[in-house]
NULUM-636794 format. One record per residue (C-alpha): residue number from 1; x, y, z. Coordinates in steps of 0.2 Angstrom, whole numbers. Layout:
N
(atom NUM,(X,Y,Z))
...
***
This chain:
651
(atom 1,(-17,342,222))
(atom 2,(-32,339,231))
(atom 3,(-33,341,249))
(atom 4,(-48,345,259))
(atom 5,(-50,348,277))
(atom 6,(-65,339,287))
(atom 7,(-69,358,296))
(atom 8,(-81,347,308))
(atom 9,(-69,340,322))
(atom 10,(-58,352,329))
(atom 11,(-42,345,341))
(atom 12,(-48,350,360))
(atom 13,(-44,363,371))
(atom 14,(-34,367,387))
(atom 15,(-42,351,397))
(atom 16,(-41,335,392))
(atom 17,(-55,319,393))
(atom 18,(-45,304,391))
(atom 19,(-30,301,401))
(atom 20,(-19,298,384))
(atom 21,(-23,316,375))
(atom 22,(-7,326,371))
(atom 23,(-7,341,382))
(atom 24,(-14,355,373))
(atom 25,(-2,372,376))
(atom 26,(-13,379,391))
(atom 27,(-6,365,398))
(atom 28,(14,366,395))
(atom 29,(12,383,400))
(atom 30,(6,378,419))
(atom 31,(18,365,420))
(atom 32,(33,375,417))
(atom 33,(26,390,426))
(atom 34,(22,377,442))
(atom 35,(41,371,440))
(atom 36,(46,389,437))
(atom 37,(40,396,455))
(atom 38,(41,381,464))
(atom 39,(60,377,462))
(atom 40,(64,398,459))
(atom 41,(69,395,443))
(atom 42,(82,407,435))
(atom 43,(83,411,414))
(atom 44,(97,397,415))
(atom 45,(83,384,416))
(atom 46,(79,379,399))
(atom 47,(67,366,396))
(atom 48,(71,354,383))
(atom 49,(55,344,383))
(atom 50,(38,346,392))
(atom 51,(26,330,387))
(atom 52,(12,320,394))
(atom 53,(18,309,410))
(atom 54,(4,294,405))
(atom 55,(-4,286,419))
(atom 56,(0,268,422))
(atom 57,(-7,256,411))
(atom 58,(-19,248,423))
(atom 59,(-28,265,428))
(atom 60,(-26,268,408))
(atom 61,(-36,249,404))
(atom 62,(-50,255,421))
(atom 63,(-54,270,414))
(atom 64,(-70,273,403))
(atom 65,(-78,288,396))
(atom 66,(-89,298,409))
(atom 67,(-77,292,425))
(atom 68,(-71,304,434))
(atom 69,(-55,311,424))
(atom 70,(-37,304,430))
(atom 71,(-25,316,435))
(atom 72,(-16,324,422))
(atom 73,(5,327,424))
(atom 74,(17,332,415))
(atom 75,(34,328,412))
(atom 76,(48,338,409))
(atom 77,(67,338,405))
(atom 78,(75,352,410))
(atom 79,(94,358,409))
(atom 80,(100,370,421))
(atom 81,(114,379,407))
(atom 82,(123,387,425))
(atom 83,(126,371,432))
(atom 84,(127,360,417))
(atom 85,(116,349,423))
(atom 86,(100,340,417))
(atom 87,(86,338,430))
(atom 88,(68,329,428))
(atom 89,(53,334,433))
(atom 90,(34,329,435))
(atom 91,(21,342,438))
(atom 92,(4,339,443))
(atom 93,(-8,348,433))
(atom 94,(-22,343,442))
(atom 95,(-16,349,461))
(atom 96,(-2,363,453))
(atom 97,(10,357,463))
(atom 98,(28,347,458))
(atom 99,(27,329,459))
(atom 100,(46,325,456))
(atom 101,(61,334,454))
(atom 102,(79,327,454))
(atom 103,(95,328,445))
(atom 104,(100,316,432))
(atom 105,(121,313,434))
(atom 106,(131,309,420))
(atom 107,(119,315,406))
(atom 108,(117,328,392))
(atom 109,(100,334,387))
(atom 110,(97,332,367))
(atom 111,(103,347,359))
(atom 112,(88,362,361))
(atom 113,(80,371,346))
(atom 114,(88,386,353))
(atom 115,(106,378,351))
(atom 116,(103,370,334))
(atom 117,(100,388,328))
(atom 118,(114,397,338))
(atom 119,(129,385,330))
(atom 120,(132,394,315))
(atom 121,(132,412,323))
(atom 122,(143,405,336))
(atom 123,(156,396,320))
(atom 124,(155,412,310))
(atom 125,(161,423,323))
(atom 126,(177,413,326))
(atom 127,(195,421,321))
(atom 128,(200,404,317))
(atom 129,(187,396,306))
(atom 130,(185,411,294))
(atom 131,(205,410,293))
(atom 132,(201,393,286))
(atom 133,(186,399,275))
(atom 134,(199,412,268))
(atom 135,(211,397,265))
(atom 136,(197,392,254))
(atom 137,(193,409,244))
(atom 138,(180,412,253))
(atom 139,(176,429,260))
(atom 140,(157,433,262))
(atom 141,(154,421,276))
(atom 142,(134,425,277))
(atom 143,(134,412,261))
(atom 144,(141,398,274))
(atom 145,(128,385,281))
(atom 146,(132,378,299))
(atom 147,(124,362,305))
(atom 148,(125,357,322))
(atom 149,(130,341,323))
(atom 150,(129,330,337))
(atom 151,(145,328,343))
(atom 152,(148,309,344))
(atom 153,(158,302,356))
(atom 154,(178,302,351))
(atom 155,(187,298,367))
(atom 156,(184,303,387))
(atom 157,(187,321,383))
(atom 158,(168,321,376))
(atom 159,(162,313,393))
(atom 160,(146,321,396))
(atom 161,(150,324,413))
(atom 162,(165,335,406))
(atom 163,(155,348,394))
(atom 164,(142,349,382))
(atom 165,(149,350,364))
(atom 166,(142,349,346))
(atom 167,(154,346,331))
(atom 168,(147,358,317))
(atom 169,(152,356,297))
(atom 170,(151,368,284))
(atom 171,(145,372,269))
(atom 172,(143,386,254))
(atom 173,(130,393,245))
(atom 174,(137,399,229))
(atom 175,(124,415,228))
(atom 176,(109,419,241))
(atom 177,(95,404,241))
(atom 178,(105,393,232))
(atom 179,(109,374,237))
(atom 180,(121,375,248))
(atom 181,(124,355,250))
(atom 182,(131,354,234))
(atom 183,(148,364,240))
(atom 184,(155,357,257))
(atom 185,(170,363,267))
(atom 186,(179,347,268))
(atom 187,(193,344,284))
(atom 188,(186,358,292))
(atom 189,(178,351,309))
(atom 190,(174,364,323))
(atom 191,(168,360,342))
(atom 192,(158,371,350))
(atom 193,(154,370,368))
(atom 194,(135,374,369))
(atom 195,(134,381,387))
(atom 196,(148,394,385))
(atom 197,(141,398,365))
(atom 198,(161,400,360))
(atom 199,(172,390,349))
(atom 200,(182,376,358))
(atom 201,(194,370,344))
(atom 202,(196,372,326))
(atom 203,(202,358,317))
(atom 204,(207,359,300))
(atom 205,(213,344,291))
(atom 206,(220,351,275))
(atom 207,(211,362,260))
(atom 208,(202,352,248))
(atom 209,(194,366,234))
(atom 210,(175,368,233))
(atom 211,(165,358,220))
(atom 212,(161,370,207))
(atom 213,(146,364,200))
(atom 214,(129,370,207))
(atom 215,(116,357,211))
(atom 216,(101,365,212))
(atom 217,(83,357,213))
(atom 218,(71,374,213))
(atom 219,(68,388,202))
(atom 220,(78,395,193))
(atom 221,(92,388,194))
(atom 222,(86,370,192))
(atom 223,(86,376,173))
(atom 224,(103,384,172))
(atom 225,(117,375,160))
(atom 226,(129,371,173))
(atom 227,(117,363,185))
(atom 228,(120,345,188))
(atom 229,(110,337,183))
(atom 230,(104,350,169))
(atom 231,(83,351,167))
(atom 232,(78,359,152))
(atom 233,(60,362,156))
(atom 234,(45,353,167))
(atom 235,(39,337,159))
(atom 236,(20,342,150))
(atom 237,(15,323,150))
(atom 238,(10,324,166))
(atom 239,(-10,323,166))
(atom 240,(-18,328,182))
(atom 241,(-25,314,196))
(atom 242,(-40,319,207))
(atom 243,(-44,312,222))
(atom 244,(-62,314,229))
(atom 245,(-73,306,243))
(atom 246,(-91,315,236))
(atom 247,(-97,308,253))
(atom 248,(-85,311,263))
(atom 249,(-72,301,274))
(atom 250,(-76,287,282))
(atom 251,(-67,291,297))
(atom 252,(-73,303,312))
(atom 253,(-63,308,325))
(atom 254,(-66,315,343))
(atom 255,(-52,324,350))
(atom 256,(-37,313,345))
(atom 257,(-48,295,345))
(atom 258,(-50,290,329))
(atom 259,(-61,278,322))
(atom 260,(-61,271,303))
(atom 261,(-70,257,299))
(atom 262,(-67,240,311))
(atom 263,(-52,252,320))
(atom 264,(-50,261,334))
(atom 265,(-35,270,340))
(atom 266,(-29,286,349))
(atom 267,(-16,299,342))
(atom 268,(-2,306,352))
(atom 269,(12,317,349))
(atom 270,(29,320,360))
(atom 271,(44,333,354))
(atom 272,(55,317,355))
(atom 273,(46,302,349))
(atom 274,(35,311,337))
(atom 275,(19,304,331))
(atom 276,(14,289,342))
(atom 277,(-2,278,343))
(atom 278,(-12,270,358))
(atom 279,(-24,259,359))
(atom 280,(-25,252,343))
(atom 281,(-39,239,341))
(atom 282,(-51,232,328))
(atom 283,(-69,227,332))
(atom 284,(-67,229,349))
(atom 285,(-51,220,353))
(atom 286,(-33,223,356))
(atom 287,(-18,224,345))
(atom 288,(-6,236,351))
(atom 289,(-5,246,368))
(atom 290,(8,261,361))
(atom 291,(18,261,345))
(atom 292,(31,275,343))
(atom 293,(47,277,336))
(atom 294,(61,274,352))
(atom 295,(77,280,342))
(atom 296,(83,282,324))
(atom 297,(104,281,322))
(atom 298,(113,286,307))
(atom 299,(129,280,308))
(atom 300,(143,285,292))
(atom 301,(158,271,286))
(atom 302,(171,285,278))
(atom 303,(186,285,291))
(atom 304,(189,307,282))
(atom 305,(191,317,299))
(atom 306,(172,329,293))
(atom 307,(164,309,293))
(atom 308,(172,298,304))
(atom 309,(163,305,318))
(atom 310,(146,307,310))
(atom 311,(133,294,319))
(atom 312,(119,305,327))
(atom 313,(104,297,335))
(atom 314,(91,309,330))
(atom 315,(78,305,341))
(atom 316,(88,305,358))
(atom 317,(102,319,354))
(atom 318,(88,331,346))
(atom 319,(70,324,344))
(atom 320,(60,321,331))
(atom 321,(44,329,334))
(atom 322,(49,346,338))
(atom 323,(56,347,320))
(atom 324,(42,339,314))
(atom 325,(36,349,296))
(atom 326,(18,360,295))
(atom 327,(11,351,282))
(atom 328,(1,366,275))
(atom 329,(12,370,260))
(atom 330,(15,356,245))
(atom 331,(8,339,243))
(atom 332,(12,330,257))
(atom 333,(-6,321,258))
(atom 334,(-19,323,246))
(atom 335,(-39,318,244))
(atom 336,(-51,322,261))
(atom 337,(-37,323,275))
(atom 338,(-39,327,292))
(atom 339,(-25,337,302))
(atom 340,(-20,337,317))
(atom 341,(-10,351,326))
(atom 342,(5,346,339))
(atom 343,(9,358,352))
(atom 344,(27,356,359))
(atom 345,(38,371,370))
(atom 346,(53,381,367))
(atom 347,(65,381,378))
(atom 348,(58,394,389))
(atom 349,(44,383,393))
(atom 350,(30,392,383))
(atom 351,(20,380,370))
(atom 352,(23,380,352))
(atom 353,(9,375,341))
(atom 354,(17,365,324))
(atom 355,(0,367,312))
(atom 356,(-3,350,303))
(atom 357,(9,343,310))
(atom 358,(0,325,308))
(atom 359,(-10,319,292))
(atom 360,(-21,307,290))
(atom 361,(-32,302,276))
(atom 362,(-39,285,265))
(atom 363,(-31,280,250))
(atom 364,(-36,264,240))
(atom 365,(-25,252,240))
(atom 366,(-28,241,223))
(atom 367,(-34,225,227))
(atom 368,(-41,214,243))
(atom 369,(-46,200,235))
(atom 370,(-50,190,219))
(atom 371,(-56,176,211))
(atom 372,(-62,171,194))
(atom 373,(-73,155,192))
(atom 374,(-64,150,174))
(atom 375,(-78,139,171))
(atom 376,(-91,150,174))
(atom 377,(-85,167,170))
(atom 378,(-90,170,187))
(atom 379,(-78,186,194))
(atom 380,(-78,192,211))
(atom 381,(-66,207,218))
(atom 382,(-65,219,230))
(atom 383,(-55,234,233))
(atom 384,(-42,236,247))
(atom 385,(-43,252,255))
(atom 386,(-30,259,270))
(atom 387,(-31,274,280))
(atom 388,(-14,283,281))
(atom 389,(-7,293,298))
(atom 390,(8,302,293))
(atom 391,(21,314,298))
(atom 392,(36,320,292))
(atom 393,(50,330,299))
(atom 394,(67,338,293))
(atom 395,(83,336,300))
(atom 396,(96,345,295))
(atom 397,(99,339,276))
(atom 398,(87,324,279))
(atom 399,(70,322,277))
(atom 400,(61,307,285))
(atom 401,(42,302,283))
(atom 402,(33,290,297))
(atom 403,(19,281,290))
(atom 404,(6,271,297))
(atom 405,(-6,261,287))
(atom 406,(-20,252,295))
(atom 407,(-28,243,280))
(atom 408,(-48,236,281))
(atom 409,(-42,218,282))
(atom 410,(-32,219,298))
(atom 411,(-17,222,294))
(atom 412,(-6,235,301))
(atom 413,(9,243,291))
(atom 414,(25,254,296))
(atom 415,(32,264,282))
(atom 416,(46,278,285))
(atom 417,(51,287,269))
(atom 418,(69,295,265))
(atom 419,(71,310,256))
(atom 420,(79,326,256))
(atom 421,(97,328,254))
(atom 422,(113,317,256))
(atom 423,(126,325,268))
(atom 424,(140,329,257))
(atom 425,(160,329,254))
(atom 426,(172,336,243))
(atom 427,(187,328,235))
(atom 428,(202,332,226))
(atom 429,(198,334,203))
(atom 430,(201,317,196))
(atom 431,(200,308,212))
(atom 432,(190,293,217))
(atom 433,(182,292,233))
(atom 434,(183,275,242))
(atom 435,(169,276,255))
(atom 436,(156,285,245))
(atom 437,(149,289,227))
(atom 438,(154,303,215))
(atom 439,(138,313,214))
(atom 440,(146,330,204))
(atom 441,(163,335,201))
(atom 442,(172,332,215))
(atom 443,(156,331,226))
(atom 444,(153,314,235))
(atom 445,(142,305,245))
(atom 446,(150,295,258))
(atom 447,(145,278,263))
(atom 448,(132,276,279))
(atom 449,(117,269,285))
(atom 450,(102,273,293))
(atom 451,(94,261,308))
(atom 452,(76,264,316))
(atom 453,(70,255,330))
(atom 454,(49,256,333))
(atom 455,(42,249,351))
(atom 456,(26,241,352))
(atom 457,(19,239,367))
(atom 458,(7,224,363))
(atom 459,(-8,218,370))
(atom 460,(-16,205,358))
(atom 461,(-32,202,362))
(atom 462,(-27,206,382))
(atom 463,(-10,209,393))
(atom 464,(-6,191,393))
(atom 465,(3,187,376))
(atom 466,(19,175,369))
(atom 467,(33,179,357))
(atom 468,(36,164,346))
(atom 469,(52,164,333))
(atom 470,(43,155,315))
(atom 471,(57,147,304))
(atom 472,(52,137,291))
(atom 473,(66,123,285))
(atom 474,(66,108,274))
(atom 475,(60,91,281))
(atom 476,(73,77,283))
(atom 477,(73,63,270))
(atom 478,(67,50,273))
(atom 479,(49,35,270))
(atom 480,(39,51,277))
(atom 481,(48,64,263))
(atom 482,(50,53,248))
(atom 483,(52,66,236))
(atom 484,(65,79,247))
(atom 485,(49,92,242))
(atom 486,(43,91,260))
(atom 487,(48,106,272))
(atom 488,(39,112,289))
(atom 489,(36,127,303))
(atom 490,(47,127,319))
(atom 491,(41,137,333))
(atom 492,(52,143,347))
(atom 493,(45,152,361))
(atom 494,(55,167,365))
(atom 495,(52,162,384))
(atom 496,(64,176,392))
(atom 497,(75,190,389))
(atom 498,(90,182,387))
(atom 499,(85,171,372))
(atom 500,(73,187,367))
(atom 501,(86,194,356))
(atom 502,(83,187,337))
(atom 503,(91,192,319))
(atom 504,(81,189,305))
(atom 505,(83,176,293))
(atom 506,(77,177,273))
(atom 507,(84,158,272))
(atom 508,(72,152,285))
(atom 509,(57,164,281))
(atom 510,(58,171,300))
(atom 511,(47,177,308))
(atom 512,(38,183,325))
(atom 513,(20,179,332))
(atom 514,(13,189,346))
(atom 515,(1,175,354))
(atom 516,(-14,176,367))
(atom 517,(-9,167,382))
(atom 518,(-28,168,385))
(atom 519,(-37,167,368))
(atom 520,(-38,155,355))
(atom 521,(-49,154,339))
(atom 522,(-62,143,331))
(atom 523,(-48,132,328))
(atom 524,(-40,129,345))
(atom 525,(-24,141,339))
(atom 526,(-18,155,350))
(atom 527,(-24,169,343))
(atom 528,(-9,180,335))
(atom 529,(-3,197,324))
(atom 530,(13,190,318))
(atom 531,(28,204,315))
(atom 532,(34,201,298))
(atom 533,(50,209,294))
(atom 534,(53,219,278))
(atom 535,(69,224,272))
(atom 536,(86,226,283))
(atom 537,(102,225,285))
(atom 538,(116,224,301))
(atom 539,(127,237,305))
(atom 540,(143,237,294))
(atom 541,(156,244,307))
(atom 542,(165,233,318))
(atom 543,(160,230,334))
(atom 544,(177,237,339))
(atom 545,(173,252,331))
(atom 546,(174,268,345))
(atom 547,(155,271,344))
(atom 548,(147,253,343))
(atom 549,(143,253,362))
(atom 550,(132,269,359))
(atom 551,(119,260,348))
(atom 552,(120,242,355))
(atom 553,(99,241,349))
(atom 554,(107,240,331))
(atom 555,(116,220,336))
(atom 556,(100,212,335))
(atom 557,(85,216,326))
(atom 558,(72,211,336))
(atom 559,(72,212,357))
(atom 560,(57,208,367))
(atom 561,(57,212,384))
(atom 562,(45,214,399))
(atom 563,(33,230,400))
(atom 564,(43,244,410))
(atom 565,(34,261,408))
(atom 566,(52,269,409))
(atom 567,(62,260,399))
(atom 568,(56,269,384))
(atom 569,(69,271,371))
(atom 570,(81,262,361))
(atom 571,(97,266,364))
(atom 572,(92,276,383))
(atom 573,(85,289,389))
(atom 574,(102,301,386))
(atom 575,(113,295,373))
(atom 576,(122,311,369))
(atom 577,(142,312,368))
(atom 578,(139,294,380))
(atom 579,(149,280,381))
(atom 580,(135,269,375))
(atom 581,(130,253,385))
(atom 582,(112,261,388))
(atom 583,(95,255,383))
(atom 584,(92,239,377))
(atom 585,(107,228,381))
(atom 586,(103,236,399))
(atom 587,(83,231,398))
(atom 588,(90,214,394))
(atom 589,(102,210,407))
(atom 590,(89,207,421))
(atom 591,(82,190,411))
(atom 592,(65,194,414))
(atom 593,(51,179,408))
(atom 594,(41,181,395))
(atom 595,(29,169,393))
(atom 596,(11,173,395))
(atom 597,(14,192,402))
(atom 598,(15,209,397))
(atom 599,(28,210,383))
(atom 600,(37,224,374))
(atom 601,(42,219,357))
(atom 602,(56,231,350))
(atom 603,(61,230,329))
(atom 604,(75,237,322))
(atom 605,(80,240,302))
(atom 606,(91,246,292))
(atom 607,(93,257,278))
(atom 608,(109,254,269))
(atom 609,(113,270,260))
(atom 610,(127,267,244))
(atom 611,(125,285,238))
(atom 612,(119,285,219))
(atom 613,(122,300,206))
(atom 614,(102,300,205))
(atom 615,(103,304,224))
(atom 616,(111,321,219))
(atom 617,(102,336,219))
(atom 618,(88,329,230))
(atom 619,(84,311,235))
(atom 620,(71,304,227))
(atom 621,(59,294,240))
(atom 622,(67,277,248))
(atom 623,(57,266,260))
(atom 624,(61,254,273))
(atom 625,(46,248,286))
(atom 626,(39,231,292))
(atom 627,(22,223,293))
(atom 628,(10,216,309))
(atom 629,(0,204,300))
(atom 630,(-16,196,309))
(atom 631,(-12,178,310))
(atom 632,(-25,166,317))
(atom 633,(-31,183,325))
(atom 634,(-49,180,313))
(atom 635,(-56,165,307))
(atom 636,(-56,168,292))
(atom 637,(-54,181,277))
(atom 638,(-57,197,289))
(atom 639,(-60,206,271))
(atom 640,(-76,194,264))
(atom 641,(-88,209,271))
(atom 642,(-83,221,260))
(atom 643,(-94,228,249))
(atom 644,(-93,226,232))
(atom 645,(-87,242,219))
(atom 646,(-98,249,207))
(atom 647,(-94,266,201))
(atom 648,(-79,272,189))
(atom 649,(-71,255,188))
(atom 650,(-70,255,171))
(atom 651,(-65,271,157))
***
């Protein structure tokens, strides 16, 4: 591994330059304290979230370096745990004083670190659950693993006006440190009401024995007989890589703005969206206004009562960011990587600093372009080169990394990497499970699959911009298509909300353009960044199914709607135990025009997770991501200035 720190650029302190910067902790800690003593806060107020309240967009495009600052606020969710209630809040930094405080009806908070963590205390000290952990031989109950799911919504008992639940699962460690994943507690499904910190029900489906093999991934126990699989020893054809920059990078950064070659960018970081990016631009002109991830949702297709109601939106029933890993242990990134710290709160209010929360580094990126002139001998090539913003965070059994790659031709690419550990079920010896995969004996993986949805705020070459459908299709027959090998581009302008709800379409080559209604290039074209999908697939429940309302982003995988600073997220700002109904569908009903104005364009793909053996002990990586690809945006190869290599090409 090689990774070095640039020790030059340091992320800033207390106060803030550029409206967009994170808050730094002295910051969270005077917001909360503000809210605190204006509204006589008791210990029952717990802050769930404490972020940046950006400025509007038009003070935001005004602003230039030496003006006077804008005035910095902060937003926070707060839930009131006497009252079972959830309030927001916005608190002037710049004059100390609240802003906004009101109650949000109808609403539960995501789930709070401190809640995630208190589920399993709560579940083990319940008369009822270790009865059903005896039914199962099992007595030491500190080798039991709680996680806290998200309840789900199972009928109009899980109202969230009614209380505010979490459905746990369990699992066994068969000795101290040892994977616990790879032995569930199958029909065992507990609720636990969050507010009181008791047990509410205890429902046990029937006994199904514990796998019995381990399926262990670390030492020692990776090289014990009976693991599954069974290693015998660390491969020792593994020759070492090193990655250096003798120079240098060739990116600097100044606070959270980044530049890197042509680009230009800012960094931010909330405890719900996780690493975001503003202002992205090359060579002085606009791409993208914000791009953030606005809800992930991982529904399950096994109808066995631990899974059926297993379909958790990890961004807006816990957050993304606060779980976000420090990368200072392993090899997350390698070569000359810059970090950058993110600073979220507990639920007290007080700041939490996540160290290296965000990488970013260069990596080569094989080949930009080529030619050889066969008749001449004549070779020309040039290296592609990207530079890589990362993060990666853990929930629960899952690990998800979110990639950027902003690549020195102009192109921008959205990676997220799955990893980690499938959530697990047991079944009867000799059985076969019908909605999953046999990973061990009698350990399964059940069927599910994983949905992402990433906003992008655009603002191609200006505020003013066009979202036109692309299908290609083959040209009639006919005196003008002799041969039937003709075939032609069909533009359809996405001209309002209603129609702004497109699937894709591998038969037709689909794809999106983001136009300038006020630019064109050299040759008389809009100028563009085209969104060009990468691989998907729809949901696989049925739009019957009890908790297809909930994630109504997933029926279409791209929406575009008009800019609304508060319309934020995918599948709304609260989706715990709701109904569903939010987000999306709701930004859409209003049929706002599109053509020629500030536009939101929202993606969603899918993962589509059959379970494999090879999954089992822990995943190998899987990706899934999508492309903005500069499209009439140059005039040409935006590449041909790179300059030529001419060290260690060749061994």
């Amino acid at each position: 591994m090689t990774a070095v720190e640039d020790p030059t650029v340091t992320t800033p302190g207390a106060v803030a330059g550029h409206p967009l910067e994170p808050l730094s902790g002295p910051e969270i800690a005077t917001a909360t304290e503000v809210l605190r003593t204006s509204r006589a806060l008791t210990e029952a107020a717990r802050f769930v979230f404490v972020t940046l309240h950006e400025p509007p967009r038009d003070a935001v495009f005004a602003w230039e370096p030496g003006d006077e600052p804008l005035p910095r606020e902060a937003h926070i969710v707060l839930y009131q745990r006497g009252e079972g209630r959830t309030y927001e809040a916005v608190v002037s930094l710049t004059d100390r004083a609240v802003v906004s405080f009101h109650a949000v009806d109808g609403v539960q908070a995501p789930m709070m670190a401190e809640e995630f963590l208190s589920c399993e205390k709560i579940v083990q000290a319940d008369p009822r659950w270790q009865e059903a952990m005896r039914l199962r031989g099992v007595e030491d109950f500190s080798l039991t693993m709680i996680d806290p799911w998200a309840s789900s919504w199972t009928g109009p008992q899980d109202h969230p006006s009614i209380r505010r639940i979490a459905r746990p699962l369990t699992w066994v460690r068969s000795a101290p440190g040892e994977h616990g994943y790879a032995r569930p507690v199958e029909g065992l499904v507990v609720v636990v009401d969050l507010d009181a910190g008791e047990v509410l029900e205890v429902n046990d489906h029937g006994v199904v024995p514990l796998p019995e093999k381990a399926g262990n991934y670390e030492e020692p126990w990776i090289f014990e007989p009976d693991n599954v699989p069974a290693v015998e020893a660390y491969r020792e054809d593994v020759k070492p890589i090193e990655i250096t920059q003798p120079d240098g990078p060739s990116f600097t950064v100044d606070g959270h703005a980044v530049e890197w070659q042509k680009w230009r960018l800012r960094i931010g970081f909330t405890p719900r969206e996780g690493l975001v990016l503003h202002q992205i631009g090359y060579a002085g002109r606009p791409i993208v206004y914000r791009a953030s991830l606005a809800e992930m949702y991982v529904p399950y297709g096994d109808p066995a009562p631990t899974h059926r109601f297993k379909n958790v939106f990890d961004q807006g029933e816990y957050g993304v960011g606060w779980l976000a890993n420090p990368l200072t242990l392993g090899c997350d990134c390698v070569g000359h990587i810059r970090y950058f710290d993110a600073v979220v709160n507990d639920n007290d209010g007080a700041p939490v600093t996540i160290g290296n929360a965000v990488c970013m580094h260069e990596e080569d990126a094989g080949i930009a372009w080529k030619h050889t002139d066969f008749r001449t001998n004549a070779v020309q090539v040039r290296r592609r080169r990207r530079l890589v913003i990362s993060t990666i965070v853990t929930v629960g059994n899952y690990e998800y990394g979110y990639f950027w790659y902003l690549y020195n031709d102009g192109l921008i690419e959205y990676e997220i990497k799955l990893s980690g550990v499938i959530s697990t079920g047991a079944i009867a010896p000799g059985e076969t499970p019908k909605h999953g995969t046999l990973v061990a004996p009698g350990l399964y993986g059940p069927n599910h699959q994983h949905f992402f949805c990433v906003r992008l705020d655009m603002s191609v070459d200006g505020r003013a911009n066009t979202v036109v459908e692309v299908d290609s299709a083959p040209s009639p027959p006919g005196p003008d298509n002799p041969h039937g090998n003709a075939w032609e581009v069909h533009r359809t302008v996405l001209a309002s909300e209603a129609v702004a709800k497109r699937d894709t379409d591998a038969a037709r080559a689909r794809y999106w353009r983001i136009e300038s209604a006020e630019r064109t290039s050299a040759l008389g074209a809009p100028t563009a960044y085209s969104l060009m999908p990468g691989s998907t697939v729809p949901p696989m429940y049925s739009p019957d199914a009890v908790y297809a309302r909930r994630s109504g982003f997933t029926e279409h995988q791209l929406w575009v709607t008009a800019h609304d600073g508060s319309q934020r997220f995918a599948a709304g700002d609260y989706p715990a135990q709701h109904p569903g109904g939010q987000g999306l569908p709701a930004y859409g009903a209003g049929d706002r025009p599109l053509e020629g104005t500030d536009v939101v364009v929202w993606y969603t793909f899918g993962a589509h997770h059959i379970v494999r053996p090879e999954d089992w002990p822990v995943m190998p990586v899987s990706t899934v991501g999508f492309m903005l690809k500069p499209t009439g945006f140059f005039d040409g190869n935006p590449a041909l200035d790179l300059p030529p290599t001419t060290a260690h090409c060749h061994g």
